[in-house]
C-alpha positions as CSV (number, residue, x, y, z in Angstrom):
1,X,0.3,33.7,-18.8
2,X,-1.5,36.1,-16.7
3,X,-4.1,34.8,-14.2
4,X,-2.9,31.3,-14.7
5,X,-2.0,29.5,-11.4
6,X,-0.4,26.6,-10.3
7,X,-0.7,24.2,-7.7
8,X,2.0,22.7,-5.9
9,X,1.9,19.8,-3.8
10,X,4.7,19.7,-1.1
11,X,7.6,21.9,0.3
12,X,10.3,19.0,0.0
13,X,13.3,19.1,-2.3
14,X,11.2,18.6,-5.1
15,X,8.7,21.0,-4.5
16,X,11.3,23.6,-3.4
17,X,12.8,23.0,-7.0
18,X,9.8,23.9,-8.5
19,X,9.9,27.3,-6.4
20,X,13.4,27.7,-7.1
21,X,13.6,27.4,-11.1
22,X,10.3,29.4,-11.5
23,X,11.9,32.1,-9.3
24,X,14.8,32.3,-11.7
25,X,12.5,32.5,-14.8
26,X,10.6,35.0,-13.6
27,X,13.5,36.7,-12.2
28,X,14.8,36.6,-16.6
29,X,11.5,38.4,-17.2
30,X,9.0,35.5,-17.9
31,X,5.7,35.3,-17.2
32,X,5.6,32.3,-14.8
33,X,2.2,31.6,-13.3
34,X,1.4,31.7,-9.6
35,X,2.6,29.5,-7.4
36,X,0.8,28.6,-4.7
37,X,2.3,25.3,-2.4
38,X,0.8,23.3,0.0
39,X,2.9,22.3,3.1
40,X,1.5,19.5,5.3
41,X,4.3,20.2,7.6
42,X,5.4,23.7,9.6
43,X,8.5,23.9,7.9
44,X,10.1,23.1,4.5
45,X,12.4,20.4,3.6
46,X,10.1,17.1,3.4
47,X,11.4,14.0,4.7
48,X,14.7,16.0,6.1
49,X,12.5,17.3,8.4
50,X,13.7,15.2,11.5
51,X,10.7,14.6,14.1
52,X,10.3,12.7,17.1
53,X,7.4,11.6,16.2
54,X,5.4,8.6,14.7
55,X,2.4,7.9,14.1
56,X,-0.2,10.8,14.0
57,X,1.5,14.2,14.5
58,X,0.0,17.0,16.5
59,X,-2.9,17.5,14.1
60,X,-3.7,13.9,13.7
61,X,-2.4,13.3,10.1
62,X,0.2,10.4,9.4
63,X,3.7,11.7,9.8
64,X,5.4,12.0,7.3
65,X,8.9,11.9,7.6
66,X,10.8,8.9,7.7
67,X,14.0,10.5,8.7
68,X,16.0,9.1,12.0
69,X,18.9,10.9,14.0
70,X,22.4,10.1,13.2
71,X,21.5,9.6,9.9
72,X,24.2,10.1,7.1
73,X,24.4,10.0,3.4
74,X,24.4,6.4,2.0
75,X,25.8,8.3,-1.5
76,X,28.5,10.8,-2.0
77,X,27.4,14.2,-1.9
78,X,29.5,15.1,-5.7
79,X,26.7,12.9,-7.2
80,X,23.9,15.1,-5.7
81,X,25.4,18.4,-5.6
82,X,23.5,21.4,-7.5
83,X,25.7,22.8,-10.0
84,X,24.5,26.6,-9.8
85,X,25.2,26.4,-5.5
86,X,27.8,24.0,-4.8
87,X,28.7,22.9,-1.2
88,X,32.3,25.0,-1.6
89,X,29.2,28.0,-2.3
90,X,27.6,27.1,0.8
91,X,30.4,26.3,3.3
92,X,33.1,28.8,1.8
93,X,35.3,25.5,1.4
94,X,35.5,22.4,0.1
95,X,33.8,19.2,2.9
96,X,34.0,15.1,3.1
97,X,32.2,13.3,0.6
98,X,29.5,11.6,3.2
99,X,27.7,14.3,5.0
100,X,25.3,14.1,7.6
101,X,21.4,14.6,7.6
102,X,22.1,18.4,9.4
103,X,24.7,19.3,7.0
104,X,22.8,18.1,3.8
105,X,19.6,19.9,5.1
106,X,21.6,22.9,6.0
107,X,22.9,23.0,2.6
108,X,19.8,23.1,0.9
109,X,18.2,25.6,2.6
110,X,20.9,27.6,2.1
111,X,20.0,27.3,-1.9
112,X,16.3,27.9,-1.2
113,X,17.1,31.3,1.2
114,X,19.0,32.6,-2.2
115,X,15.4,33.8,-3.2
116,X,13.3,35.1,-0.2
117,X,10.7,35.0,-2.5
118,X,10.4,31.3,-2.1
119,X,8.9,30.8,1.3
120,X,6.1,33.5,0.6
121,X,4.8,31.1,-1.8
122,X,4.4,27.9,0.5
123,X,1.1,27.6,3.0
124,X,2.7,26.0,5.7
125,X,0.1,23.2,7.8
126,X,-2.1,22.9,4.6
127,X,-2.7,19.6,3.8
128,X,-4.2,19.0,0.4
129,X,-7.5,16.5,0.9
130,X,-8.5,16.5,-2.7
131,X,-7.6,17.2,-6.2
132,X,-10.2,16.9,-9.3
133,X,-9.9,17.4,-13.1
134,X,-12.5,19.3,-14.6
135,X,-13.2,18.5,-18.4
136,X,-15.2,21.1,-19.7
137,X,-12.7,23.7,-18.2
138,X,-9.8,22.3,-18.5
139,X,-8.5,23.0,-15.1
140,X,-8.6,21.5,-11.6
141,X,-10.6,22.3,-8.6
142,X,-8.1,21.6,-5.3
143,X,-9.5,21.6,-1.5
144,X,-6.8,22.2,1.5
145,X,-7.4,21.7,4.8
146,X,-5.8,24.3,7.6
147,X,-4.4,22.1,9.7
148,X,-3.5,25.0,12.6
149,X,-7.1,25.7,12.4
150,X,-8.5,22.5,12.2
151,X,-10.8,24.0,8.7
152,X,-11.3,23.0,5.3
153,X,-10.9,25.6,2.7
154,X,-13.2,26.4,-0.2
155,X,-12.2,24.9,-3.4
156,X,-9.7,26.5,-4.7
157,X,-9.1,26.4,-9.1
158,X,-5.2,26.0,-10.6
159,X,-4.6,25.5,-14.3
160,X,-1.8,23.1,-13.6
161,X,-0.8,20.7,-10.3
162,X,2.6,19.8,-9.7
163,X,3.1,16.8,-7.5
164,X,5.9,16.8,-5.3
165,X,5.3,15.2,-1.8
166,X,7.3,11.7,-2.7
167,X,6.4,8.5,-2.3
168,X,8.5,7.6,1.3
169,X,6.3,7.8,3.5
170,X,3.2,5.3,3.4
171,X,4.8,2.2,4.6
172,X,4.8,-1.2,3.0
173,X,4.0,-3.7,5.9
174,X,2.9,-7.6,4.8
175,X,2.3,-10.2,7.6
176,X,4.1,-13.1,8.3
177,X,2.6,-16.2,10.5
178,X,2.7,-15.3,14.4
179,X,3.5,-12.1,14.4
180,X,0.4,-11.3,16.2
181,X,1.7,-12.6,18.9
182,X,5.8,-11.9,18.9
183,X,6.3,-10.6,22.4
184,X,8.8,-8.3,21.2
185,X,8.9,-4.7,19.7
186,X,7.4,-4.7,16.0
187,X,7.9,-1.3,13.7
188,X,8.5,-0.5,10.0
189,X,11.9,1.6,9.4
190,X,8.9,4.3,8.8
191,X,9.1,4.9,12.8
192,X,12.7,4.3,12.8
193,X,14.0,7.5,15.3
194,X,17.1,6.5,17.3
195,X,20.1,3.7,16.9
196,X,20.8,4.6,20.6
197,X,17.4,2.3,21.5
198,X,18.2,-0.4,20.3
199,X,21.7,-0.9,21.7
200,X,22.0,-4.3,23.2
201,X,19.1,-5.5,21.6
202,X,18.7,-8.5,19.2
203,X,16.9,-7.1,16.0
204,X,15.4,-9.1,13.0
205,X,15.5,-6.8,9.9
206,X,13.1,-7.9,6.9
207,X,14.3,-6.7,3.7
208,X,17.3,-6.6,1.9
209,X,17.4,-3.2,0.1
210,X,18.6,0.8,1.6
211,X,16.9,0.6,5.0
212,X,17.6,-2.6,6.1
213,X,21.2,-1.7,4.7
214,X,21.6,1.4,6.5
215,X,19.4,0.7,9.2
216,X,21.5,-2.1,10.3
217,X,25.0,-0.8,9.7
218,X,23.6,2.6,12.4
219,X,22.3,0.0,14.9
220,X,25.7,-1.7,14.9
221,X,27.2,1.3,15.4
222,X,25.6,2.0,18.4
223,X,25.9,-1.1,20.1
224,X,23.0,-3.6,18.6
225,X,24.3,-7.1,20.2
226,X,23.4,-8.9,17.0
227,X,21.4,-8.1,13.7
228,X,19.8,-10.7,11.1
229,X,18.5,-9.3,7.7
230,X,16.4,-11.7,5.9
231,X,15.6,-11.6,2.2
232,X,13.3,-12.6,-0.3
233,X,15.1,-12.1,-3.6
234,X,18.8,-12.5,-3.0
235,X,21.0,-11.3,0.1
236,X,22.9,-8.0,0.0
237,X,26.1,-10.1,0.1
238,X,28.0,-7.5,1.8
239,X,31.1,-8.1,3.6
240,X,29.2,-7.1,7.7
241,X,30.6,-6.8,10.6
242,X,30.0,-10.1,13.1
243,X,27.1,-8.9,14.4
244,X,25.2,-9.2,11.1
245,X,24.4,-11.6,9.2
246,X,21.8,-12.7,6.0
247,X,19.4,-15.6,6.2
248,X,16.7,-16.7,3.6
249,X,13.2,-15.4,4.0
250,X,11.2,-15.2,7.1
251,X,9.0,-18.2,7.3
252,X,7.1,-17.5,10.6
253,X,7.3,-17.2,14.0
254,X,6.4,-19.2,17.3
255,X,6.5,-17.0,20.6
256,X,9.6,-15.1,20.4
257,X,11.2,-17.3,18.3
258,X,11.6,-16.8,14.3
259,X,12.1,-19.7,11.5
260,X,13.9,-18.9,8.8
261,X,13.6,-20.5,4.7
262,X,17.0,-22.0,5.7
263,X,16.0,-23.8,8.4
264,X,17.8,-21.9,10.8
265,X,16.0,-19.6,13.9
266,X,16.3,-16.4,15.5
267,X,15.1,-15.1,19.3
268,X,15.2,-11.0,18.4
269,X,14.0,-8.4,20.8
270,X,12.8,-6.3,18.1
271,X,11.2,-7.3,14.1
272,X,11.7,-3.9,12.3
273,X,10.0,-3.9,8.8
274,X,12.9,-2.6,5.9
275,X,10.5,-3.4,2.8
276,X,10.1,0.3,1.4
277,X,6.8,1.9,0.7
278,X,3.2,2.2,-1.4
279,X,3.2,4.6,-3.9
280,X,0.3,6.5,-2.5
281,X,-1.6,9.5,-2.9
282,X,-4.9,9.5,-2.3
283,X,-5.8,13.2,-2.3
284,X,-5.8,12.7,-5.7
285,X,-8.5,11.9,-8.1
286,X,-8.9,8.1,-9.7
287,X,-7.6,8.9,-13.3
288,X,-5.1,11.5,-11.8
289,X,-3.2,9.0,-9.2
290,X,0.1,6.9,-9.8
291,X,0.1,3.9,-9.3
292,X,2.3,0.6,-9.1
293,X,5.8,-0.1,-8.0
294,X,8.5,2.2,-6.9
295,X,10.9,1.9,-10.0
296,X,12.9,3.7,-12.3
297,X,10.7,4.7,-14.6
298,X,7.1,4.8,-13.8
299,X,5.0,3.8,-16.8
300,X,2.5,6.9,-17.2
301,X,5.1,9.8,-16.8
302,X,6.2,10.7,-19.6
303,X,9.9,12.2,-19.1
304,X,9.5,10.8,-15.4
305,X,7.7,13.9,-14.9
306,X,4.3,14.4,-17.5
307,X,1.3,12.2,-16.1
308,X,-0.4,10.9,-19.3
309,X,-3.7,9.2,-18.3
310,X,-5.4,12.5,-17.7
311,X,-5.0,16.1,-16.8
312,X,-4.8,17.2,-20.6
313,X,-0.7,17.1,-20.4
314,X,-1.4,19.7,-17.1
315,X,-0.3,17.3,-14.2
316,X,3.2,16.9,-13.2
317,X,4.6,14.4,-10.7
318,X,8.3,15.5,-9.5
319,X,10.3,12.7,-7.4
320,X,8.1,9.7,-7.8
321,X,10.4,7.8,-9.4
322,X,13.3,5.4,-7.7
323,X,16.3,7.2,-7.2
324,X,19.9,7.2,-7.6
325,X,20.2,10.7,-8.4
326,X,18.1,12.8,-5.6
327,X,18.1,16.5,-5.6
328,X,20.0,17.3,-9.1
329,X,17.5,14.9,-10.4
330,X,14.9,17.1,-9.0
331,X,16.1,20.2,-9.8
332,X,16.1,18.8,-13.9
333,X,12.7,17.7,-13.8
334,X,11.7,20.8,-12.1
335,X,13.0,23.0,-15.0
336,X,11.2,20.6,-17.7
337,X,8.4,21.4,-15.9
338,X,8.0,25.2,-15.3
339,X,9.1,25.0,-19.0
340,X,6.6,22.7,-20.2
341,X,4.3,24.8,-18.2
342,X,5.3,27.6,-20.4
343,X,5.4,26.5,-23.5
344,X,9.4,25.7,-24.4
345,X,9.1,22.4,-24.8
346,X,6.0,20.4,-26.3
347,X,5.2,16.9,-26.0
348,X,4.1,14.4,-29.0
349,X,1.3,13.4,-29.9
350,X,-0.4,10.5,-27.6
351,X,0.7,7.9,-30.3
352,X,4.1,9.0,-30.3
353,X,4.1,9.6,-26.7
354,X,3.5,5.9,-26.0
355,X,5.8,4.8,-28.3
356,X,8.3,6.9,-26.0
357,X,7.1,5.4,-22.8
358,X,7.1,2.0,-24.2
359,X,11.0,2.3,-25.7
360,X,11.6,3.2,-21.6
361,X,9.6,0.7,-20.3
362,X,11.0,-1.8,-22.0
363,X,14.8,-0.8,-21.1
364,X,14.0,-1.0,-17.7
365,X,12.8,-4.2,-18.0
366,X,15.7,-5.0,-19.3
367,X,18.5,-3.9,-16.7
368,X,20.5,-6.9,-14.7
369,X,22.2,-5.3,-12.4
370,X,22.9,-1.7,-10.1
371,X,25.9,-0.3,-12.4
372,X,22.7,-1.0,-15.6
373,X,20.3,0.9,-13.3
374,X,22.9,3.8,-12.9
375,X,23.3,4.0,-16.5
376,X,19.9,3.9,-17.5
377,X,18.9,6.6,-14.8
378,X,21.7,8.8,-15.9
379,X,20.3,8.4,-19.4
380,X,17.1,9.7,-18.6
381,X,18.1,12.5,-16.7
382,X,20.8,13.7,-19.1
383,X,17.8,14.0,-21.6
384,X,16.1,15.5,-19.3
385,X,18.4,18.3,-18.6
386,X,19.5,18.8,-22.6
387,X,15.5,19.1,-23.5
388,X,15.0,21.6,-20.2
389,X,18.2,23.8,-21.3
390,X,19.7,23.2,-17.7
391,X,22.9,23.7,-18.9
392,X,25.1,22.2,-17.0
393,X,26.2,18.1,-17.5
394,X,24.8,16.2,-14.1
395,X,26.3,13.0,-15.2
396,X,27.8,11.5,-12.4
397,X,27.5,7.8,-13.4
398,X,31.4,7.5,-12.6
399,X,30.8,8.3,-9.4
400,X,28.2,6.1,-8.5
401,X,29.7,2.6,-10.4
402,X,32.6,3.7,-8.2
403,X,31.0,4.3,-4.9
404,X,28.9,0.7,-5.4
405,X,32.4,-0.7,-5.7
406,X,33.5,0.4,-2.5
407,X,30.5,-0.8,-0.8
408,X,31.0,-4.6,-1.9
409,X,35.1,-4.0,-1.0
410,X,34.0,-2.8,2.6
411,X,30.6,-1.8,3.7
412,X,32.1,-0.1,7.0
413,X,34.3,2.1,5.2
414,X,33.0,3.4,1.8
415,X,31.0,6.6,3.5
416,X,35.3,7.1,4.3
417,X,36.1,8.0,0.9
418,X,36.7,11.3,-1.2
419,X,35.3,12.3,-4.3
420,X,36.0,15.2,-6.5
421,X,33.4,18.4,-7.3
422,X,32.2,18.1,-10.8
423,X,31.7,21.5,-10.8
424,X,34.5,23.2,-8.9
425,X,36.7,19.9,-9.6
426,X,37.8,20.2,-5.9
427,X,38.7,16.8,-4.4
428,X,37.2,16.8,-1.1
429,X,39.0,16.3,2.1
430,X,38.7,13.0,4.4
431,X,36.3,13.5,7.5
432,X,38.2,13.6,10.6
433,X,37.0,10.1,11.6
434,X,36.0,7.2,10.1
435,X,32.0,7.0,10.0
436,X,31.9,3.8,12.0
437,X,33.6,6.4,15.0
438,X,31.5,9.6,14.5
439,X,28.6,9.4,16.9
440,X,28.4,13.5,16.9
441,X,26.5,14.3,13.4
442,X,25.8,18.2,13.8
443,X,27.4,20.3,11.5
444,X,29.8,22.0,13.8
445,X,30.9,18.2,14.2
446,X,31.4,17.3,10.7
447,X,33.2,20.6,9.7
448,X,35.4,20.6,12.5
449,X,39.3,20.6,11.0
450,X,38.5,21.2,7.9
């Protein structure tokens, strides 16, 4: 494939996949295109990236990360573990089952220094403005801005654009009646940075799904007086601690004081937004853009990965589904990818493609509940990995029914269990405190008596 180049769109997980499977491919002699990736940020790791701040970052773009100190992971770190460099690889021995944002981050970047090749390929502080599709050359023309600069670069041409920049950072905000004038603090978990400021405080979360979750369980933690989620749908139903509790949806608000569907009220200090995010990228061309909900299987990727209204089967979206899997779901799609990319694996024809897409759609249509969600994501990415030749088995669906048990037995306590290394089969060691106690999340902290 000499001359052909590739474009890829963000230095996250995802993207950093995409670097990492193509370096191994070349690495087995293949002729992998060029890589050439676009960072918006100064540093790799997407939404790990912890900043202070919100808003507009130093050049004036939207910030991107949604990440907040004291963060730790909501899933067990066996269900996201990469097989080929496990956390016993990176550590030198096995860790607790939860870890914090530091020692996830640290962890993969550990993976991604494996090939000092990798960073060479990433323009860090290059935002990509906009990407075209060119019909009678069958390629696309991409423009980057250099954001240290402050200068937009000639177009550049790529044979094939990866998308891998996520979908978790453009937040979803509606309006309720009187907000406009709530005298108190009003954010989206988007500008979520610090537990700590909101200890003492009286906080109305709207949502009912991860954020508000974890949001409110961290605020707790660090002192929040009282917490009210409100939902649209159904409640969490978790078993919380006093200071939280679940009331029907938001109805409006007078002065500092919030009706509920319920007919109860509220007086918070602070409304903080928990209802997830717009798919958005709008760098990208009309006929080349995902659109629609965030969901398991988005309706125009075929494989969760191929982007078929456009491109000619040469635009790839990695990440942009819903997620129970994270980074081993990455890494899969990654390798189906570079490999579609280089001709190992074909797609159907468009008739039988849609009738692919359409068997999908329909079963997630379908699903009832979380433990159906799990199955149906493991499904997908088990194919996934089989068509790529990944070679190793990332299901971990036993993990996951059995880790959403332990959060409706105790949502304080199931980040304080221990699961076992699917691929070293090591049963990992208790953290030295309970999560609810461990207000120190650096990674000399989490590893220490171990």
């Amino acid at each position: 494939m000499a001359g052909k180049r590739i474009c890829l769109i963000g230095a996250g997980p995802s993207g950093m996949s995409v670097l990492y499977q193509a370096e191994k491919l070349r690495k087995e002699g293949r002729d992998v295109p060029e890589i050439v990736c676009y960072e918006k940020q100064s540093n790799w790791g997407g939404l790990w990236n912890y900043t202070w701040r919100t808003g507009l970052d130093e050049y004036g773009e939207p910030v991107h990360s949604s990440m907040y100190r004291h963060l730790w992971s909501n899933g067990p770190k066996e269900a996201l573990e990469l097989p080929d460099y496990t956390f016993e690889d990176h550590y030198g021995k096995p860790i607790a089952s939860f870890p914090s944002r530091e020692v996830l981050f640290d962890y993969l970047k550990g993976r991604w220094k494996k090939e000092e090749s990798l960073r060479k390929c990433i323009l860090f502080n290059h935002v990509v403005r906009n990407v075209d599709y060119n019909d009678s050359t069958d390629n696309f023309t991409v423009v980057a801005k250099n954001l240290k600069e402050d200068k937009l670069l000639p177009p550049e041409v790529y044979d094939y654009v990866v998308v891998a920049s996520g979908h978790f950072s453009t937040p979803n905000v509606p309006s309720f009646p009187g907000i406009e004038t709530f005298p108190g603090n009003v954010l989206h978990a988007h500008d979520f940075r610090d537990a700590e400021a909101y200890r003492s405080k009286r906080l109305l979360m709207i949502g009912s799904s991860y954020s508000a979750e974890d949001i409110a369980l961290q605020c707790a933690k660090y002192g929040a007086s009282s917490i009210v989620c409100t939902w649209r749908t159904k409640p969490m139903g978790f078993k919380w601690p006093s200071t939280i509790t679940e009331r029907a949806l938001l109805t409006r608000i007078e002065g500092s004081t919030c009706y509920f569907n319920d007919g109860s009220r509220f007086e918070p200090d602070v409304i903080m937004f928990c209802t997830g995010y717009l798919i958005s990228y709008p760098f990208l061309a009309e006929n080349l853009r995902l659109r629609g909900r965030n969901i398991l299987f988005p309706e125009t990727l075929y494989k969760n990965t191929l982007w078929t209204e456009g491109g000619n089967k040469k635009l790839f979206y990695i990440g942009a589904q819903d997620q129970y899997y994270t980074f081993s779901m990455f890494d899969a799609q990654a390798l189906w990818a570079v490999k579609f990319i280089l001709g190992d694996i074909q797609a159907p024809d468009c008739e039988e493609m849609r009738a692919v897409l359409k068997h999908w759609i329909e079963k997630n249509q379908s699903l009832r509940d979380c433990h159906d969600e799990i199955n149906f994501q493991t499904e997908i990415l088990v194919d996934l990995a089989k068509e790529s030749g990944y070679g190793y088995d990332l299901d971990c669906s036993d993990m996951f029914h059995e880790w959403e048990h332990h959060k409706h037995e105790d949502i304080l306590t199931y980040r304080d269990k221990s699961f076992a290394s699917k691929f070293t089969g090591t049963q990992s060691p208790l953290h030295h405190c309970t999560f609810m106690k461990a207000f120190d999340d650096s990674v000399e902290a989490y590893l220490k008596n171990i």
